[in-house]
VOGU-3710 file (C-alpha; in Angstrom, 3 decimals, decimal comma):
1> xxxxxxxxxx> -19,988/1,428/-15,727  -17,936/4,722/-15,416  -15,265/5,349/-17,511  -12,357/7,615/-17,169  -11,366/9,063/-20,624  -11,240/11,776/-21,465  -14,824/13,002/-22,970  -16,258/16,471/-24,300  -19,528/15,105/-21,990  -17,764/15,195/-18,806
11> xxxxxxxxxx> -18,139/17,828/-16,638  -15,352/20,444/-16,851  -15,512/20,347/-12,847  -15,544/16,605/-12,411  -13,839/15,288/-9,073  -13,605/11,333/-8,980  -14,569/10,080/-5,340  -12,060/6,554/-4,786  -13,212/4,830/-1,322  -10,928/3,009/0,445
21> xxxxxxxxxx> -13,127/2,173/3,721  -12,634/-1,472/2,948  -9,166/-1,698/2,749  -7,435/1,538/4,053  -10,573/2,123/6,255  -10,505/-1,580/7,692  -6,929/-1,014/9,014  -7,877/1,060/12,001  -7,429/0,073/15,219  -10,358/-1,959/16,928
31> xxxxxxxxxx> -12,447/-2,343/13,184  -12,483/-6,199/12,036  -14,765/-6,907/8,796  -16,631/-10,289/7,629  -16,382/-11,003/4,646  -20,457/-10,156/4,590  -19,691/-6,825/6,298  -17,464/-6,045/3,264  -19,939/-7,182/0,980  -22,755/-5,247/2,468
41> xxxxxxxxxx> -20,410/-2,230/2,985  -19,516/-2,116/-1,208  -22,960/-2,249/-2,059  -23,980/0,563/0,358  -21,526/2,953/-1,372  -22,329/1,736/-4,742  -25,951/3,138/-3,873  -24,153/6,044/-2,693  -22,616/6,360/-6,145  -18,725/6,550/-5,624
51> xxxxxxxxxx> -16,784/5,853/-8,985  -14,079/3,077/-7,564  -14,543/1,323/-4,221  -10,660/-0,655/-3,475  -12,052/-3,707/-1,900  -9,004/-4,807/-0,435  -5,282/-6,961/-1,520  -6,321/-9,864/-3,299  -3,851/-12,389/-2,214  -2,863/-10,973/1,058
61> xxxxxxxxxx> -5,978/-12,707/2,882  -8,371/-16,019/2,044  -11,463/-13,266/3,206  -10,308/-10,702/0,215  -10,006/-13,302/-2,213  -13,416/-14,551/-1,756  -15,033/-11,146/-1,456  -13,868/-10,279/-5,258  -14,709/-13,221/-6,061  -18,220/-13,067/-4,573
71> xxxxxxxxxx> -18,917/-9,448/-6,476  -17,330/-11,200/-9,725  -20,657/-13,297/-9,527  -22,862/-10,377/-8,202  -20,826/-7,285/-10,140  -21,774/-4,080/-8,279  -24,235/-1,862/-10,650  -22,589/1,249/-10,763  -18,924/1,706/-9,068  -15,790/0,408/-10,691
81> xxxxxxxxxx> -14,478/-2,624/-8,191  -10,684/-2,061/-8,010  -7,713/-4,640/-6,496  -5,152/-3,113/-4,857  -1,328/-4,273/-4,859  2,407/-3,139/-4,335  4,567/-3,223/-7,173  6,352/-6,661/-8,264  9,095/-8,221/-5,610  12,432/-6,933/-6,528
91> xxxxxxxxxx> 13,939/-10,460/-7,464  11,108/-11,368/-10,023  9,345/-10,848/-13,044  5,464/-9,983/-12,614  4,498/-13,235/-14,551  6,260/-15,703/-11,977  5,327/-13,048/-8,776  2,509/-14,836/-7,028  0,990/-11,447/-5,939  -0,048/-10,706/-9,656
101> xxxxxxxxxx> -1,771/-13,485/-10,452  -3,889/-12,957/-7,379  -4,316/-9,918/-9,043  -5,760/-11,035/-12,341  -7,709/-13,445/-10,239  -10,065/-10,921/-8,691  -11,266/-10,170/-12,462  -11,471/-6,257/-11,590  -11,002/-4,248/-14,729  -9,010/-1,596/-12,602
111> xxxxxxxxxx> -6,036/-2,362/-10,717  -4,501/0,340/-8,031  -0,658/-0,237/-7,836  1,410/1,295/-5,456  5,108/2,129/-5,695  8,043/3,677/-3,200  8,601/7,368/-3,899  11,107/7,946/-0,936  14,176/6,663/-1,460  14,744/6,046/2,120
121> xxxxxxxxxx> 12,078/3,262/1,849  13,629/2,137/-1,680  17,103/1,444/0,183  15,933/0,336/3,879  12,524/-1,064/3,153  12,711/-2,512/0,169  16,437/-3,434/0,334  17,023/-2,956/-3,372  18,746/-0,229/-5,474  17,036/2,464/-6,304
131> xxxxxxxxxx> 17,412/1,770/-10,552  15,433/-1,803/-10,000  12,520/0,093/-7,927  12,253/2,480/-11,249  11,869/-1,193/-12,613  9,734/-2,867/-10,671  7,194/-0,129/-11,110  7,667/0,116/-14,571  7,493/-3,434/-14,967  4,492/-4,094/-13,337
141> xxxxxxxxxx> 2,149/-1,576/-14,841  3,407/-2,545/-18,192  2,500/-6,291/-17,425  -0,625/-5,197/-15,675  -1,837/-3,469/-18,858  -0,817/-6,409/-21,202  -3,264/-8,614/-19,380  -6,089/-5,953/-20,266  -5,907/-4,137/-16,510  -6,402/-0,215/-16,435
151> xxxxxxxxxx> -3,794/0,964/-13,454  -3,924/3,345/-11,022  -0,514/4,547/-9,656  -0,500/5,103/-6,031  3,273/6,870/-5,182  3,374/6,327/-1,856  5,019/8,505/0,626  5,215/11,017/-2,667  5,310/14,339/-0,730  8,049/13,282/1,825
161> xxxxxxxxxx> 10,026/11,188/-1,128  10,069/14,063/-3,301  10,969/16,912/-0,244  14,009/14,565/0,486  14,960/13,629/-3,038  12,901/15,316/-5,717  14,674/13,960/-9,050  14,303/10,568/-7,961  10,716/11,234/-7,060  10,175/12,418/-10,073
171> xxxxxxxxxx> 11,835/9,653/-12,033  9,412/6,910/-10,024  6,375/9,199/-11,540  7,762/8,807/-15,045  8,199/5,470/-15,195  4,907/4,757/-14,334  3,444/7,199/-16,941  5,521/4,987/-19,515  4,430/2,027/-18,626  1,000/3,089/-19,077
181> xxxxxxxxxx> -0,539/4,441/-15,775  -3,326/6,271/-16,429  -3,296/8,162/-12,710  -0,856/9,328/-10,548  -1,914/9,430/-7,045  -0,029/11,547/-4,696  -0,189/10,032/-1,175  0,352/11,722/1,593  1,109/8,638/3,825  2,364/10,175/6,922
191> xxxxxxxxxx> -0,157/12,146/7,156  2,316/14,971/8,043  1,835/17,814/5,990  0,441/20,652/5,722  -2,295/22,624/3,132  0,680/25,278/2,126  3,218/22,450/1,686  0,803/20,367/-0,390  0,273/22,896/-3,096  3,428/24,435/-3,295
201> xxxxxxxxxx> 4,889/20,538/-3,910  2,248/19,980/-6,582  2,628/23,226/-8,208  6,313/21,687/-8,579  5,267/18,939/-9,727  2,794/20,277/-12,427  5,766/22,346/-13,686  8,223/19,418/-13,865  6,148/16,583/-15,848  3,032/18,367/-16,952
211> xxxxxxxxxx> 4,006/18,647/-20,555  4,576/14,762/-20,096  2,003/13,784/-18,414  -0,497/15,855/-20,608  0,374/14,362/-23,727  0,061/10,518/-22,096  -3,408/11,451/-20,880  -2,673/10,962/-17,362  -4,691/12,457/-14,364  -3,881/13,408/-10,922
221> xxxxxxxxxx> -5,109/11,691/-7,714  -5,028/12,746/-4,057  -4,833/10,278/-0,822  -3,881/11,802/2,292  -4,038/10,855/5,943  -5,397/12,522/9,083  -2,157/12,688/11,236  -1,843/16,632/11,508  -5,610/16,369/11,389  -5,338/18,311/7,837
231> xxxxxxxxxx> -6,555/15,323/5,298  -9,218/16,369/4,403  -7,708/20,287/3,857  -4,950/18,807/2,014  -7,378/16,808/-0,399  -9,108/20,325/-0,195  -6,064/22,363/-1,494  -5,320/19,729/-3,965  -8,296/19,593/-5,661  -7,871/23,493/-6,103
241> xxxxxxxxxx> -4,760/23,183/-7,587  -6,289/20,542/-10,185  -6,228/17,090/-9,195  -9,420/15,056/-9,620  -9,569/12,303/-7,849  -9,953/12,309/-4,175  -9,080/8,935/-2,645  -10,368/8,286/1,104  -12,570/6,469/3,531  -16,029/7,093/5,185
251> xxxxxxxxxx> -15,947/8,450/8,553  -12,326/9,062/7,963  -11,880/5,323/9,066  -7,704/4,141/9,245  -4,672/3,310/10,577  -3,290/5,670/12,816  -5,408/8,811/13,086  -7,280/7,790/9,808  -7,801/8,847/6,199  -9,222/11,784/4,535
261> xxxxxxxxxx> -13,089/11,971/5,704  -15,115/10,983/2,300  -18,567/12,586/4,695  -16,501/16,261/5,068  -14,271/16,030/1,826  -17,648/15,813/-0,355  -19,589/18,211/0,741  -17,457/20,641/0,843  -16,039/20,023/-2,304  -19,536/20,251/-4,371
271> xxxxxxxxxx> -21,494/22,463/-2,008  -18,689/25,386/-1,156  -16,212/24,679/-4,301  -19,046/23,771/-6,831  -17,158/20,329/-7,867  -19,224/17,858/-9,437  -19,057/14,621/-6,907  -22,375/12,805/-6,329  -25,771/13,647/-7,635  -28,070/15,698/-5,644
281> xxxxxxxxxx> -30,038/12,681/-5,167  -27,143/10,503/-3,562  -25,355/13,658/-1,209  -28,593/13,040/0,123  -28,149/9,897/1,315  -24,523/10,686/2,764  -25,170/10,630/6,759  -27,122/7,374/6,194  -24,278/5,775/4,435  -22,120/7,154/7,221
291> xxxxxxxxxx> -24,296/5,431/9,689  -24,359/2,583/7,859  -20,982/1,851/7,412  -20,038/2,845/10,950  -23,205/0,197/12,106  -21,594/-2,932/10,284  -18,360/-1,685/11,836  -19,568/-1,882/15,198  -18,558/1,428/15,856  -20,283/3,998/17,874
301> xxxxxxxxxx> -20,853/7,079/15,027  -18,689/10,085/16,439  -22,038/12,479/17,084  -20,113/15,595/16,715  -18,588/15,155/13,156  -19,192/17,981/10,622  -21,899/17,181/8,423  -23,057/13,944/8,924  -23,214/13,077/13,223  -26,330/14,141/15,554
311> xxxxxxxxxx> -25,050/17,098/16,800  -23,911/18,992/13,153  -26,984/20,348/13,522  -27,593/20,632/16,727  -29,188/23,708/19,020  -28,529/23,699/22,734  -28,900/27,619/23,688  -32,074/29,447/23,923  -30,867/32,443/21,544  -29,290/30,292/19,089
321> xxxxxxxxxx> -33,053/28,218/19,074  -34,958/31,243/18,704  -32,772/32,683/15,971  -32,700/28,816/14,093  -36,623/28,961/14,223  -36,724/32,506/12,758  -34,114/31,875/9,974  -31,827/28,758/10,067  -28,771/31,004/8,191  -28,299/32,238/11,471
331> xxxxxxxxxx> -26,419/29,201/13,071  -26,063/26,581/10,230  -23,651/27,212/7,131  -26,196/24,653/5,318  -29,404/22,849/5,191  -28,542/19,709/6,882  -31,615/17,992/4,673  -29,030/18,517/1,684  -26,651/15,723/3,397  -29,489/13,869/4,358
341> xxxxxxxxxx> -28,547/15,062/8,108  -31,944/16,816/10,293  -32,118/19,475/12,969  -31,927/18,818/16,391  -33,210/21,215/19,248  -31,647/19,987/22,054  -33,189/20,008/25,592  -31,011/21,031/28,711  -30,810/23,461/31,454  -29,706/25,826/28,968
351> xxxxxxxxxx> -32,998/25,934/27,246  -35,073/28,571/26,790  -38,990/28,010/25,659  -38,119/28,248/22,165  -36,514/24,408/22,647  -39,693/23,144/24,401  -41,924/24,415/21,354  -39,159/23,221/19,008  -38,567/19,853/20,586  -42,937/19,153/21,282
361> xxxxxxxxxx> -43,267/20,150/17,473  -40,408/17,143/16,568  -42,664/15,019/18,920  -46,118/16,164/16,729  -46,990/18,339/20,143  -48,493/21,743/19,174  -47,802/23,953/22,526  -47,441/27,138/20,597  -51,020/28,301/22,116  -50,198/26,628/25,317
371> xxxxxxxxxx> -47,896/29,303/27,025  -48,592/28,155/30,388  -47,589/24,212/29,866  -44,362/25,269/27,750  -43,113/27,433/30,909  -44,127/24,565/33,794  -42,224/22,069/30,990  -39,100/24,314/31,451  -39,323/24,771/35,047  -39,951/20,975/35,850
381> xxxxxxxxxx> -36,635/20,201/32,862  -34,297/22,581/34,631  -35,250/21,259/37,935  -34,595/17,337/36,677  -31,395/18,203/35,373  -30,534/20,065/38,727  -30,689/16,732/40,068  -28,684/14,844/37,573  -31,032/14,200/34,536  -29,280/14,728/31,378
391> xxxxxxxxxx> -31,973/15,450/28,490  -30,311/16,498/25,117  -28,504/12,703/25,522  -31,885/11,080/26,503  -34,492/12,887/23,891  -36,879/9,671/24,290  -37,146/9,999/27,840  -38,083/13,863/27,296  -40,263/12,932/25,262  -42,026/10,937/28,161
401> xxxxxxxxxx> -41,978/13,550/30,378  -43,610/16,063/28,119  -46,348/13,337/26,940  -46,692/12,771/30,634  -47,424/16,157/31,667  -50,222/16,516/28,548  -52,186/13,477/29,722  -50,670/11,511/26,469  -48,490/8,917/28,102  -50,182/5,694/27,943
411> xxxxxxxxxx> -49,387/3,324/30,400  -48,306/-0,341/28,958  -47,525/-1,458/32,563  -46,557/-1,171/35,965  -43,968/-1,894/37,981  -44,851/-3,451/41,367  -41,799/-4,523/42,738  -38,860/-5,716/42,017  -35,611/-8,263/44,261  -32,044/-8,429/43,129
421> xxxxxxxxxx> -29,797/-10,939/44,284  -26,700/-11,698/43,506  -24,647/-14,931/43,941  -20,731/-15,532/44,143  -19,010/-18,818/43,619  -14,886/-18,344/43,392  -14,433/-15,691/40,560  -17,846/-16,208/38,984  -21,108/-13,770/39,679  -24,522/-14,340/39,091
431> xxxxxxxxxx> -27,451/-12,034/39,218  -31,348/-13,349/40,179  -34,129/-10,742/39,493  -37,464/-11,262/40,632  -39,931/-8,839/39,265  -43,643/-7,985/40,013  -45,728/-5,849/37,354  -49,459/-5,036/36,055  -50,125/-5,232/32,946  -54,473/-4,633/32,097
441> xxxxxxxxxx> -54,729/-4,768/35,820  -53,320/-8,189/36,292  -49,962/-8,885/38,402  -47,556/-10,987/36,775  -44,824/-12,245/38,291  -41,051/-13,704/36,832  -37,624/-14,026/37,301  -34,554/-14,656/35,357  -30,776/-14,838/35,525  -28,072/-12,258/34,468
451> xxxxxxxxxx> -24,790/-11,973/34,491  -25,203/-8,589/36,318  -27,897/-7,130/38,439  -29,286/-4,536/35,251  -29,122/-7,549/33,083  -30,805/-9,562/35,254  -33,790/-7,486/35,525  -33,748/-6,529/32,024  -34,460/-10,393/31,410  -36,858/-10,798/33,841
461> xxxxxxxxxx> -39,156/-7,625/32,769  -39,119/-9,030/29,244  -40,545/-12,197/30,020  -43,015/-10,808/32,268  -44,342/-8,383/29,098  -43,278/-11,067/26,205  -46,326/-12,327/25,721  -49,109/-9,127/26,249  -45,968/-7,654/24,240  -44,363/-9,388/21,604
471> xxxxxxxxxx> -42,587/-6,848/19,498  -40,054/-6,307/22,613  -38,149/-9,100/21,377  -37,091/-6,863/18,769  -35,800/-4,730/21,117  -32,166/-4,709/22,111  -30,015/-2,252/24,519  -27,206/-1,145/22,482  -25,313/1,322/24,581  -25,210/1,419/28,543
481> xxxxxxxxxx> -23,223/4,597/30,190  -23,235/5,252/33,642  -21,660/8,161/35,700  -20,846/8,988/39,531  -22,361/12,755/39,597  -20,845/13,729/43,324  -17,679/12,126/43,352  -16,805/12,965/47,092  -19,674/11,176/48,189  -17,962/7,750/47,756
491> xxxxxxxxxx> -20,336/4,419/47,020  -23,127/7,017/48,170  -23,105/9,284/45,141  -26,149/9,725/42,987  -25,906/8,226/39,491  -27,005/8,780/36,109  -27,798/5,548/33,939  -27,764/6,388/30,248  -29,359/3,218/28,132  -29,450/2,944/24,440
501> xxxxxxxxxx> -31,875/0,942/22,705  -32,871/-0,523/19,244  -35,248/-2,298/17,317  -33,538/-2,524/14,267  -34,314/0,470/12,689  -34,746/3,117/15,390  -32,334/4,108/18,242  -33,566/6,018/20,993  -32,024/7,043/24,636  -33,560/6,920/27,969
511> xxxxxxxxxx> -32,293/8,260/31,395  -31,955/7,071/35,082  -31,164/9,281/37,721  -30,705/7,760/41,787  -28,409/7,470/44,791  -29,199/3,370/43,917  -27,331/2,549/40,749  -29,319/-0,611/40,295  -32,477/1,568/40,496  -31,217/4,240/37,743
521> xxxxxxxxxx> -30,516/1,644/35,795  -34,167/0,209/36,377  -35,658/3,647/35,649  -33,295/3,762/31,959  -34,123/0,099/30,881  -38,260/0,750/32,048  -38,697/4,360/30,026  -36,349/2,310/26,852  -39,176/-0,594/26,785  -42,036/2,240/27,062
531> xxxxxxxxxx> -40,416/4,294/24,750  -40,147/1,360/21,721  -43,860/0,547/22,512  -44,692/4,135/21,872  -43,142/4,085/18,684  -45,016/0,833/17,868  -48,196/1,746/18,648  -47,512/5,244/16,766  -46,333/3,352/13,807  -49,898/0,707/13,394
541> xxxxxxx> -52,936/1,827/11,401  -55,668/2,925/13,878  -58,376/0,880/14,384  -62,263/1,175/13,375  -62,675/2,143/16,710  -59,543/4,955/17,303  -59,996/6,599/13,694
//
């Protein structure tokens, strides 16, 4: 387990990474976690070797109490676990406040307490004077520390507390450090400020109670939110000016406009300020855990975040692909392989043959002595996406296409026909799909009910390949997008059908394009089936025969 004294062995650059995803994190709008999504969460970035993961108010919720006491019996292997609380109630001594024996309950060996640092909340939120909030905070560290807890102070609201009142912000700081805090935590809670303010209020700071704080051993923290969309600057900037821990959430998950962005604050801090965060080993594993976390969320990952999402390393235009191939300083300030990220060439009308070499060699295509077929490739890709085919969101169904053209696109089945009908009784729909395919040159025939037309025949084409087929039961459509390309033309316009599918592991993205939604749809679900056999097939040991 890590400990946080201080120790000739540490690293003079040593920045402590707090996450807060399940408990700051889980406050965003639209995020609701199990119990075994919290669980599964902690132990994800315990692999990804944080130093303290908050995993939640013990006390506040039956679900919080259980999950400490679930990782009391299965103690995570590397991270400190850490309760979080508010400071006693104003009428009561810690030993008879409820809220603190929940504390000692969860068995953590670190406790994070926070306190009011605005006196505004003191007087309107708390509804007490602003002498007893000096001894509420006071008085719960102290008791905190006589039942064996380490405490982290958390001084909440700090930087607008102490820009309205800065002696009584400063007097909430010291009583903490004498009651035996052993880090202060600056919080930007509002999320309102900015880089410049940040440091010149810490600089302040430093100069006011550094002697004091020095000779208690205390350390500095950092917790900002994303409001001015500056948290992760401001954690930035603070760092700089000597704190060292950096409190936040991955993905920048929280309430409002979220936290400070654990997958951006990281790597920048170690791999353009030279901080010592994570070991080379675990940055590595950073966009998975980012993919992760956002999975067991139920959250679609936000493809264009720095770092860590699809497109971070991502080439559309031709130049930008031929200069990436040549050196890849030219258009990325990093190897993405360092953040466990990859590069992407993307595939659009914008492309240039450089992307259709790039994108076959992803596949395991070699076209680089096949001039001719990398030129008809681009012609027949810009004339597709003249029509409404969108290929740098639907790489699987490229992939198709190229395979196609090459003679490698082996065919699993065949659709014959296919009837939709749908059925509607008062406010309730039904959908009947009747499908006709060949699969080994025999017809099979099925149908099956949905509660939409696409669903429909998504059920019906699965139980017409289930059994030649098995592993499609693995398969699942994830994502479904569709979009009206030629508005004017009313119920007539063509439409593109983007499906995501999954087999557990793997995601991949096919494309529909027709004047007939059901049939762009059709197209999407078809090339998302063919697709995940593909990757089956590719994935199996060949036989005596194919080797």
């Amino acid at each position: 387990m890590i400990h946080t004294n201080h120790s000739t062995a540490e690293p003079a650059n040593q920045v402590w990474i707090y996450d807060t995803t399940l408990r700051d994190g889980s406050q965003r709008e639209g995020i609701s976690l199990s119990l075994e999504d919290k669980i599964r969460i902690a132990r994800k970035l315990d692999e990804l070797g944080v130093h303290f993961i908050e995993g939640g108010w013990p006390g506040a919720n039956p679900k919080d109490v259980q999950f400490f006491w679930r990782l009391q019996e299965e103690p995570l292997e590397h991270a400190e676990l850490v309760a979080f609380c508010s400071t006693r109630h104003p009428k009561k001594i810690p030993a008879e406040d409820p809220k603190m024996q929940a504390i000692l309950s969860a068995g953590t060996r670190w406790v994070t307490i926070f306190g009011k640092s605005w006196d505004l909340h003191v007087t309107e939120g708390l509804q007490t004077t602003l002498d007893e909030n000096l001894r509420m905070i006071g008085d719960t560290i102290e008791y905190l520390r006589s039942q064996g807890r380490r405490v982290i102070y958390d001084a909440e609201h700090w930087f607008d507390g102490y820009q309205q009142n800065p002696e009584y912000a400063l007097k909430t700081l010291q009583a903490a450090i004498a009651a035996g805090a052993e880090w202060l935590v600056f919080c930007d809670t509002n999320g309102g400020k900015l880089p410049h303010e940040i440091q010149q209020i810490l600089t302040e700071v430093y100069d006011a109670i550094g002697t004091e704080a020095a000779s208690a051993g205390i350390r500095y923290g950092i917790h900002t939110h994303n409001d001015s969309e500056t948290a992760v600057a401001n954690a930035i900037e603070s760092v700089r000016g000597g704190v060292t821990m950096v409190q936040g959430t991955i993905n920048g998950y929280g309430e409002r406009c979220g936290n400070a962005n654990l997958c951006a604050l990281v790597p920048n801090l170690q791999l353009k300020l030279g901080y010592d965060c994570l070991s080379e080993q675990q940055l590595s594993h950073l966009t998975e855990t980012s993919r992760y976390v956002s999975e067991v969320a139920n959250l679609a990952p936000n493809e264009h975040a720095a770092f860590v999402g699809r497109s971070a390393f991502a080439h559309k235009g031709g130049i930008h692909v031929s200069a990436v191939q040549k050196n890849p300083l030219t258009y990325e300030h990093i190897r993405p392989e360092v953040v466990g990220n990859q590069r992407r060439i993307v595939i659009s009308d914008q492309s240039g043959t450089s992307n259709i070499l790039s994108k076959a060699k992803s596949f395991g295509i070699d076209l680089q002595s096949n001039t001719t077929a990398s030129r008809e490739l681009l012609n027949q890709l810009k004339k597709l996406e003249n029509e409404g085919y969108q290929f740098e969101a639907a790489e699987a169904s490229f992939e198709l296409l190229m395979r196609g053209y090459l003679g490698q696109r082996q065919n699993f089945f065949e659709l014959k026909e296919f009837y939709v009908h749908n059925h509607k009784q008062n406010s309730y729909t039904t959908s009947l799909a009747t499908i006709k395919v060949a699969v080994g040159g025999k017809d099979i025939i099925e149908a099956a009910e949905g509660n939409g037309p696409v669903s429909a025949l998504d059920a019906a084409l699965r139980k017409a390949l289930i059994n030649v087929y098995p592993e499609i039961s693995e398969y699942h459509l994830t994502d479904y997008k569709v979009r009206i390309l030629d508005s004017a033309s009313g119920t007539s316009a063509t439409t593109r059908v983007l499906v995501e599918s999954s087999n557990g592991e793997t995601r991949w993205t096919t494309v529909g394009v027709s004047g007939n939604i059901i049939d762009a749809s059709y197209q999407a679900v078809v090339e998302g089936l063919e697709y995940g056999l593909m990757l089956q097939k590719a994935s199996q040991p060949a036989s005596p025969a194919e080797s």
